[in-house]
The first five atom37 places (N, CA, C, CB, O) and aatype in JSON, in Angstrom:
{
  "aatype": [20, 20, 20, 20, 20, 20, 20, 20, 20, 20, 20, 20, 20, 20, 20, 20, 20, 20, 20, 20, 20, 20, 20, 20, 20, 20, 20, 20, 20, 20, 20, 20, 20, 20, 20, 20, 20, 20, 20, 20, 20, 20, 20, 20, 20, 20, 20, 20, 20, 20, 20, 20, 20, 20, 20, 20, 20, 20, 20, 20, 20, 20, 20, 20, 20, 20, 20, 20, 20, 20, 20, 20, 20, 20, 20, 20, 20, 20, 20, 20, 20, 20, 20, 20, 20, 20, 20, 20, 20, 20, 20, 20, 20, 20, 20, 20],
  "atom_mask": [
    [1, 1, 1, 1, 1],
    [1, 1, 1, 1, 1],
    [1, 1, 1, 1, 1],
    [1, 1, 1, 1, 1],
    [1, 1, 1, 1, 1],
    [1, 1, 1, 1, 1],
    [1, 1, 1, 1, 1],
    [1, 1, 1, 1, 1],
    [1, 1, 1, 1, 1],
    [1, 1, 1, 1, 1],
    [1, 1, 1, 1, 1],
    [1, 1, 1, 1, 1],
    [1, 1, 1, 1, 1],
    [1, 1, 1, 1, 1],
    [1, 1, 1, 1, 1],
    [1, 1, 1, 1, 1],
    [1, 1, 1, 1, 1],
    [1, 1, 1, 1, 1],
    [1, 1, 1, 1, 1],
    [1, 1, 1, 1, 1],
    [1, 1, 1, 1, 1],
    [1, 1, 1, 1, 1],
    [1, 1, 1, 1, 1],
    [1, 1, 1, 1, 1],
    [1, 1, 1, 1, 1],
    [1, 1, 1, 1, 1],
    [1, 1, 1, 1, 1],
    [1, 1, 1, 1, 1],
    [1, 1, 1, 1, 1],
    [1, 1, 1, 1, 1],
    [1, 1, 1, 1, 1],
    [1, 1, 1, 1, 1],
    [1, 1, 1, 1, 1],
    [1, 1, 1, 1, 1],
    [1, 1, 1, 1, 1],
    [1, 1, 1, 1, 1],
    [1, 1, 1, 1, 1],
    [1, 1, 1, 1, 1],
    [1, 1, 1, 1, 1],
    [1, 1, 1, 1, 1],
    [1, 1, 1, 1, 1],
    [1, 1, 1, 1, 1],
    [1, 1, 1, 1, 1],
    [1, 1, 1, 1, 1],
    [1, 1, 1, 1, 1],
    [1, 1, 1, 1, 1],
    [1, 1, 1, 1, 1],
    [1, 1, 1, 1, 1],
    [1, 1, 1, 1, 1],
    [1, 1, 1, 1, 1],
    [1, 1, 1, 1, 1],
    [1, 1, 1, 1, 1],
    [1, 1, 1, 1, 1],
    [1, 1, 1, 1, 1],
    [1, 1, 1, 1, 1],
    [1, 1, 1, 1, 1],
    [1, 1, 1, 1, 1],
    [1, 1, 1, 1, 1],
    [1, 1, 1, 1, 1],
    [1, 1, 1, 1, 1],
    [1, 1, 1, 1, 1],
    [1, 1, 1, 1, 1],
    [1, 1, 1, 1, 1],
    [1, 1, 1, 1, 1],
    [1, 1, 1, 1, 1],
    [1, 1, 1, 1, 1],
    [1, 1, 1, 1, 1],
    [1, 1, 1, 1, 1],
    [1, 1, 1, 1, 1],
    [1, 1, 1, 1, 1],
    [1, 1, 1, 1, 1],
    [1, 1, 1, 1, 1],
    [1, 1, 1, 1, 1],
    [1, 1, 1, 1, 1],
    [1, 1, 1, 1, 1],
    [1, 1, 1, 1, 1],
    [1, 1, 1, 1, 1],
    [1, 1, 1, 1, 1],
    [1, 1, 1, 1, 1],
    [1, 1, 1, 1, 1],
    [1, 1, 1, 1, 1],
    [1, 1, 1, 1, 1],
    [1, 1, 1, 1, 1],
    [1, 1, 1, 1, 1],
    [1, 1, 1, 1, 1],
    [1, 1, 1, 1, 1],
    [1, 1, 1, 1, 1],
    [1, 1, 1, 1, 1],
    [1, 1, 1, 1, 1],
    [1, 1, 1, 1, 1],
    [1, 1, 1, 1, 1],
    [1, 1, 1, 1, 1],
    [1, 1, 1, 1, 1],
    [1, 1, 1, 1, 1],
    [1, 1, 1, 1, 1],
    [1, 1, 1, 1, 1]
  ],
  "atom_positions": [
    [[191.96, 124.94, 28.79], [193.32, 124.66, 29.19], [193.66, 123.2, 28.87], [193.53, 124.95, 30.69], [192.86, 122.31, 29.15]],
    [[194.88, 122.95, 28.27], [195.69, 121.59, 28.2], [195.49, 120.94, 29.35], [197.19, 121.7, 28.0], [195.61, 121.5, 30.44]],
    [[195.12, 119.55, 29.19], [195.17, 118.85, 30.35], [196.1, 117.31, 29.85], [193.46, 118.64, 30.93], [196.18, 116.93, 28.68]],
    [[196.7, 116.61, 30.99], [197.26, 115.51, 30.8], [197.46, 114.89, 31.69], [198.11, 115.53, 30.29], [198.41, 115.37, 32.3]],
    [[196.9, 113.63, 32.37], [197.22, 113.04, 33.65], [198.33, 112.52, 33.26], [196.28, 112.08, 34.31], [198.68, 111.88, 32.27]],
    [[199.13, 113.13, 34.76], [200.27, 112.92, 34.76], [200.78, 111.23, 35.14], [200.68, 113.95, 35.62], [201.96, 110.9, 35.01]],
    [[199.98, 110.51, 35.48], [199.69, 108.95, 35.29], [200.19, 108.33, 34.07], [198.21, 108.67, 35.28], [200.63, 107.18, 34.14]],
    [[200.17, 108.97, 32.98], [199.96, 108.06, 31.73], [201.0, 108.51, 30.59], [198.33, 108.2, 31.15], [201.77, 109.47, 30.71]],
    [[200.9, 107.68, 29.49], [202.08, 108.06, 29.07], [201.52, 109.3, 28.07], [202.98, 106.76, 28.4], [200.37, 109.68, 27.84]],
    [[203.33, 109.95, 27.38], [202.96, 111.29, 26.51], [203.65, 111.29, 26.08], [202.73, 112.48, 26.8], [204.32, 110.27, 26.2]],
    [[204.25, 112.45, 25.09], [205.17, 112.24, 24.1], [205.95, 114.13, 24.51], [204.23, 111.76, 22.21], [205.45, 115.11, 25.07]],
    [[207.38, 113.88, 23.85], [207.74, 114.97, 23.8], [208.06, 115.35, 22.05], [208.88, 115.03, 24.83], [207.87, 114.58, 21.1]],
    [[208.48, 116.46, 22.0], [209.07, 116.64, 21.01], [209.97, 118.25, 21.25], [207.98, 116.47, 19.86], [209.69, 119.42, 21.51]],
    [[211.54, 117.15, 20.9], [212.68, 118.49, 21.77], [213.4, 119.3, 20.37], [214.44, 117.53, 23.04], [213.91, 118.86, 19.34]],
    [[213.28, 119.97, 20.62], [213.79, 120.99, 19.54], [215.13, 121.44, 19.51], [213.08, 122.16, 19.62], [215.84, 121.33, 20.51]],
    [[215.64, 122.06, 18.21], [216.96, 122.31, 18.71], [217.64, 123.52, 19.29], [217.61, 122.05, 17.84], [218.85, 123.58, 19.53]],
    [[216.65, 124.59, 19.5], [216.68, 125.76, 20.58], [215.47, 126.02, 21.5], [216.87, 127.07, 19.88], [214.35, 125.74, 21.08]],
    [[215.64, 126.5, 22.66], [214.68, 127.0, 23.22], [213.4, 128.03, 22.66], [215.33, 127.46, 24.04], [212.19, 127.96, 22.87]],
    [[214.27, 129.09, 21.78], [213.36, 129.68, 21.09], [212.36, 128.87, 20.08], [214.05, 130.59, 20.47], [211.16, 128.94, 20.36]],
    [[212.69, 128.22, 19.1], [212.52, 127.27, 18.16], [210.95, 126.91, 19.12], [213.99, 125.97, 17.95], [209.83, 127.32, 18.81]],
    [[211.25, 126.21, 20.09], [210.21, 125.3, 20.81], [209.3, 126.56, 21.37], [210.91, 124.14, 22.15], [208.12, 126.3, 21.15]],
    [[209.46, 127.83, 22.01], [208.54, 128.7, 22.06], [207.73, 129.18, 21.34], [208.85, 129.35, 22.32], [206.55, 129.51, 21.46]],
    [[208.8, 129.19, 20.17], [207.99, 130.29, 18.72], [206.67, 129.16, 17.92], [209.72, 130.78, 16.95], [205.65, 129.59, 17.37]],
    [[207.12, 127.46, 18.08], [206.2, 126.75, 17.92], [204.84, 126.72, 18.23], [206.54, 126.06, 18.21], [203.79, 126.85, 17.6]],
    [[205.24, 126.44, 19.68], [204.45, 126.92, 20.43], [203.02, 127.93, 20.81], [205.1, 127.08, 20.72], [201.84, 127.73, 21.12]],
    [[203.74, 128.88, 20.63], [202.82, 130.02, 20.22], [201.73, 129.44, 19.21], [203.69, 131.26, 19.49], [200.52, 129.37, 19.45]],
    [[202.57, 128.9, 17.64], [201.59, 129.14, 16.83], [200.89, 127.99, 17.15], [201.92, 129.39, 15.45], [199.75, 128.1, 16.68]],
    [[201.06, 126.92, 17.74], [200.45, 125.74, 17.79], [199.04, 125.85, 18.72], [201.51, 124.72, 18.31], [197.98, 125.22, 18.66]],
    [[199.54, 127.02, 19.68], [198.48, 126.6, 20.85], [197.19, 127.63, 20.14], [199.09, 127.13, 22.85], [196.02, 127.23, 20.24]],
    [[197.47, 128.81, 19.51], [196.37, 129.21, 18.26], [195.8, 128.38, 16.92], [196.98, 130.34, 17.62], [194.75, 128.69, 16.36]],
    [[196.69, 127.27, 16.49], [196.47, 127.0, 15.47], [195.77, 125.61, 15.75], [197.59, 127.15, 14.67], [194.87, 125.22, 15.01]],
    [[196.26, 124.8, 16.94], [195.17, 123.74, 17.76], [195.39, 123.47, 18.73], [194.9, 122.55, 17.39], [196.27, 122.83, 19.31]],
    [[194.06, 124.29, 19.07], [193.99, 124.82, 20.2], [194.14, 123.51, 21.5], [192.6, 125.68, 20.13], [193.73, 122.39, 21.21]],
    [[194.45, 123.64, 22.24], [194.55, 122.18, 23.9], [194.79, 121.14, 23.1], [192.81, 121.63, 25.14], [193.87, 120.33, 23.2]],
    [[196.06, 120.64, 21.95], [196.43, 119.6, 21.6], [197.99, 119.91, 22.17], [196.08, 119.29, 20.09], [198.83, 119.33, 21.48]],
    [[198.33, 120.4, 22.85], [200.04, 121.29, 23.22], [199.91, 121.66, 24.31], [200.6, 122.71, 22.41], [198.87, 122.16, 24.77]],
    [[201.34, 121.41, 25.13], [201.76, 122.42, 26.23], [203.05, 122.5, 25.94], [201.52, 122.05, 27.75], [203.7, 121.56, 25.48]],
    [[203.52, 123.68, 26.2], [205.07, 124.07, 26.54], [205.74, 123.5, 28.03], [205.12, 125.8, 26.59], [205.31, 123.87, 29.12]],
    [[206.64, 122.71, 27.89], [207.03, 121.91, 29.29], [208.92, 122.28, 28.87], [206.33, 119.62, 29.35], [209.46, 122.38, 27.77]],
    [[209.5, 122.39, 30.32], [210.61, 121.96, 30.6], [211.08, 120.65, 29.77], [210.55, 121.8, 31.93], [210.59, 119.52, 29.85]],
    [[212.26, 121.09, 28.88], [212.69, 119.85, 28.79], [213.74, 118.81, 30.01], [213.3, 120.06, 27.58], [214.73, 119.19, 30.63]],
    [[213.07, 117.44, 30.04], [213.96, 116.36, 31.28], [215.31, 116.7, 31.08], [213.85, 114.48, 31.08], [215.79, 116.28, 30.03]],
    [[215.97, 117.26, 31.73], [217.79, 117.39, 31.89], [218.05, 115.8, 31.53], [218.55, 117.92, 33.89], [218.99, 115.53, 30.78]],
    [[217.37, 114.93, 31.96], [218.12, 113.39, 31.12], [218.29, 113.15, 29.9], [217.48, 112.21, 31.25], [219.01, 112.28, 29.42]],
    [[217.18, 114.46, 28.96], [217.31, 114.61, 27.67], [217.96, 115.51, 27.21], [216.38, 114.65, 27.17], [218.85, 115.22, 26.42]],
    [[217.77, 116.6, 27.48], [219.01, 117.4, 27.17], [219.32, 119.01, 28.66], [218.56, 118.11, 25.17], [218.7, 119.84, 29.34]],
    [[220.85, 118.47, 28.34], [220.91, 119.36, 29.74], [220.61, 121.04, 29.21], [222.73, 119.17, 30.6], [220.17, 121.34, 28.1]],
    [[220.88, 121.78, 30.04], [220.1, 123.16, 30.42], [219.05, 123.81, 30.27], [220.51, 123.88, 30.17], [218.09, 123.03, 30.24]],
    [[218.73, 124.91, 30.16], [217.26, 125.93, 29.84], [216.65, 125.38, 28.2], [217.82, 128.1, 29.71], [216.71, 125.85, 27.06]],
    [[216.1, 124.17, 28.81], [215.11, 124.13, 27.26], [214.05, 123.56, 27.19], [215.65, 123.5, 26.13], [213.97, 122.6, 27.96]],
    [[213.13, 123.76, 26.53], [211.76, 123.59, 26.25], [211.27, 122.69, 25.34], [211.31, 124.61, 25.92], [211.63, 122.59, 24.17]],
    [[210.39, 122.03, 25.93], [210.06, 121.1, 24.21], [208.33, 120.89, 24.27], [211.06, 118.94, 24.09], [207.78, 121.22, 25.32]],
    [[207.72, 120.49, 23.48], [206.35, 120.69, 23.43], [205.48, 119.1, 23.5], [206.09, 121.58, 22.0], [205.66, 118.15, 22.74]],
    [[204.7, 119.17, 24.42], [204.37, 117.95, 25.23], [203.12, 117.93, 24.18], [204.1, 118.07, 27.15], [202.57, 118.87, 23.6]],
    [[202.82, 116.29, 24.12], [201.46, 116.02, 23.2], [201.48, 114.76, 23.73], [201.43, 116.13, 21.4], [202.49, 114.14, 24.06]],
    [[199.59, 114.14, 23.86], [199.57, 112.53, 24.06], [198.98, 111.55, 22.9], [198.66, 112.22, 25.33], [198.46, 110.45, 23.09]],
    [[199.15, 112.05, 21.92], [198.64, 111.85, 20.79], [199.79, 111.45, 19.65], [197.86, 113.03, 20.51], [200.52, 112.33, 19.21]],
    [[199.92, 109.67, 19.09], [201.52, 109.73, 18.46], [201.15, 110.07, 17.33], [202.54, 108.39, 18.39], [202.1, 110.53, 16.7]],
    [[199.92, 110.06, 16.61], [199.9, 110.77, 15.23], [199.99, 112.1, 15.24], [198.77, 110.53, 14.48], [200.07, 112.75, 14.19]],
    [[199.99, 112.76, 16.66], [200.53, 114.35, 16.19], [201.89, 114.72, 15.96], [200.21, 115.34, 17.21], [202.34, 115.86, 15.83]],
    [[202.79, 113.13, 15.89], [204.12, 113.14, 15.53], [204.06, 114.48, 13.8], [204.64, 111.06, 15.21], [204.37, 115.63, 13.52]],
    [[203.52, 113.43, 13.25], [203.76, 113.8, 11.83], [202.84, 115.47, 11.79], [203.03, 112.33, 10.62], [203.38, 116.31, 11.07]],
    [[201.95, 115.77, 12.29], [201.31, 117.42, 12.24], [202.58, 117.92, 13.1], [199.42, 117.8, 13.14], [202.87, 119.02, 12.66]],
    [[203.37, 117.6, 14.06], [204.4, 118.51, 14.24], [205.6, 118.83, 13.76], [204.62, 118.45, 15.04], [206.22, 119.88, 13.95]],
    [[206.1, 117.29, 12.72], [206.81, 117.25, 11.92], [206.55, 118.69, 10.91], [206.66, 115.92, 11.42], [207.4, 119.55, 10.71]],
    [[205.21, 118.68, 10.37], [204.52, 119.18, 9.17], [205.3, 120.51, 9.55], [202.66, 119.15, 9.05], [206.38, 120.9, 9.11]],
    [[204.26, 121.24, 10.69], [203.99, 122.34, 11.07], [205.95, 123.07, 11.21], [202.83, 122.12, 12.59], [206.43, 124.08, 10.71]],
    [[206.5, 122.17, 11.97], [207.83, 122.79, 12.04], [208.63, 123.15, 10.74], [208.63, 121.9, 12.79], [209.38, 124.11, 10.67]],
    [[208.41, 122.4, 9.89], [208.86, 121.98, 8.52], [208.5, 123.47, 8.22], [208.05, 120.56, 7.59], [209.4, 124.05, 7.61]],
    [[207.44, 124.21, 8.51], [206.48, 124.88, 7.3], [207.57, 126.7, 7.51], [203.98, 124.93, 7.96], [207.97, 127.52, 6.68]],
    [[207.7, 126.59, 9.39], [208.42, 127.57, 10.05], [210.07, 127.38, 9.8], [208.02, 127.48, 11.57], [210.81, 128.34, 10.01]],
    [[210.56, 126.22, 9.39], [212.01, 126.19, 9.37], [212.49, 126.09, 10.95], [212.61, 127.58, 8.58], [213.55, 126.53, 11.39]],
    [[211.39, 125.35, 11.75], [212.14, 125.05, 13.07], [212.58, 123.25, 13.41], [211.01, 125.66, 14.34], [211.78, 122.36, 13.7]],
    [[213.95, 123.15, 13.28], [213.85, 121.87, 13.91], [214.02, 121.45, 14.76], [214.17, 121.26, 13.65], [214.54, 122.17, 15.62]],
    [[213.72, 120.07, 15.08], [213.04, 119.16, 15.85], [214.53, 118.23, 15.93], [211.45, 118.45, 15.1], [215.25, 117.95, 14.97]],
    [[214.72, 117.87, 17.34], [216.16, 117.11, 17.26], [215.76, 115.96, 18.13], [217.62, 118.01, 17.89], [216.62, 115.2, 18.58]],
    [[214.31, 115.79, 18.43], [213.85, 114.41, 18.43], [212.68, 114.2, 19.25], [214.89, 113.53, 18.87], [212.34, 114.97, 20.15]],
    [[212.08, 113.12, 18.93], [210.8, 113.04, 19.73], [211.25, 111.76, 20.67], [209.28, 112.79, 18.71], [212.17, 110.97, 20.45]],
    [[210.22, 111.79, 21.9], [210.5, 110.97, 23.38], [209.16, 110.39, 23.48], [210.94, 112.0, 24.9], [208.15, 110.97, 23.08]],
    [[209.18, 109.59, 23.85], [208.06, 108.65, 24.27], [208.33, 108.4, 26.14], [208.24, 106.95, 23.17], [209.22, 107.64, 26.55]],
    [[207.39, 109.19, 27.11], [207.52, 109.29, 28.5], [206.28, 108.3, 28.87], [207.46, 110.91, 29.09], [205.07, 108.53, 28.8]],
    [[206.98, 107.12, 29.3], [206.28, 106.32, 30.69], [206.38, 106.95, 31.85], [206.87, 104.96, 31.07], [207.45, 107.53, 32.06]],
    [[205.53, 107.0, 32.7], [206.01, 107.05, 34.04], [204.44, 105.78, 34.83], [206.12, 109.21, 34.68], [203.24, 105.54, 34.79]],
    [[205.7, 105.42, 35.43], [205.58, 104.26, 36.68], [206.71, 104.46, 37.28], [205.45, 102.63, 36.33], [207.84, 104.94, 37.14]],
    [[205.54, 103.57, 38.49], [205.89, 103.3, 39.97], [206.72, 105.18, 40.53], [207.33, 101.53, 39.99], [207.88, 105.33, 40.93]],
    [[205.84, 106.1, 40.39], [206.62, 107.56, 40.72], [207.99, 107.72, 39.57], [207.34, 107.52, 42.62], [208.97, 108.26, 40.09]],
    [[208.1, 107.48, 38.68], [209.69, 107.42, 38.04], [209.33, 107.44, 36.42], [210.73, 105.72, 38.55], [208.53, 106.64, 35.94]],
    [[210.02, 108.46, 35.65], [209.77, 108.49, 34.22], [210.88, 107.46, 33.65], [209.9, 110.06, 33.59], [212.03, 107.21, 34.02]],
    [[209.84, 106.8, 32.28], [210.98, 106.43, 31.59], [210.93, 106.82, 30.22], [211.21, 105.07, 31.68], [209.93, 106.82, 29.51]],
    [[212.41, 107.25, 29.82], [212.45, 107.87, 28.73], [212.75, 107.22, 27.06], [213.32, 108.74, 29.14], [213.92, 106.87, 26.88]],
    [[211.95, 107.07, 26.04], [212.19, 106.3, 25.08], [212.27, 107.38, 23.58], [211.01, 105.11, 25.15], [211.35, 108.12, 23.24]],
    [[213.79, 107.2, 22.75], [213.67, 108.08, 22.2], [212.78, 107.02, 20.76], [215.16, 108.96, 22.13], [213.07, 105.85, 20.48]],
    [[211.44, 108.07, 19.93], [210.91, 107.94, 19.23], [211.38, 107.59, 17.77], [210.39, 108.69, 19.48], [211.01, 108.47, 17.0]],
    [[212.07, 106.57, 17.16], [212.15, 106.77, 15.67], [211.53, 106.77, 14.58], [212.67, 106.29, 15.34], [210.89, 105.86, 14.05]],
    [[211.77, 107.98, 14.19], [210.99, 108.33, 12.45], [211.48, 107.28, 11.28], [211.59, 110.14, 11.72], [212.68, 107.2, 11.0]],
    [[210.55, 106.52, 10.66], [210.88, 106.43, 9.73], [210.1, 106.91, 8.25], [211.15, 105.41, 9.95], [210.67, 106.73, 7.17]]
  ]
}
């Protein structure tokens, strides 16, 4: 099972449907294996029912870039999550 203390920082990566981020998902958590979880996306990032795929690793930026690329699912941005003092902070990630 995925593990991640919730102490430290992690990364998101929010997609631009809910499905999109499931169907990832799926193949990711077969294809490598406990580098992924499927999480709620923060309503501060985008409001309603959506999902985006949690990693603590920033070079798995570019293998999720890859991998989405390969399915035709995109990615409408990656987050960089602090949390201190009980309280997340949210930093959006830029690609260059």
């Amino acid at each position: 099972m995925y593990k991640v203390n919730s102490d430290k920082t992690y990364y998101i990566a929010v997609y631009e449907s809910r499905n999109h981020a499931l169907q990832m998902y799926q193949y990711l958590k077969n294809a490598h294996k406990g580098k992924f979880l499927i999480i709620s996306t923060p309503c501060r990032i985008k409001a309603g029912c959506s999902y985006s795929i949690k990693f603590t690793s920033e070079e798995d930026i570019d293998l999720l870039i890859q991998e989405s690329e390969k399915f035709n699912k995109k990615i409408s941005g990656f987050y960089l999550i602090e949390k201190a003092n009980g309280r997340s902070n949210y930093k959006k990630v830029v690609i260059t």
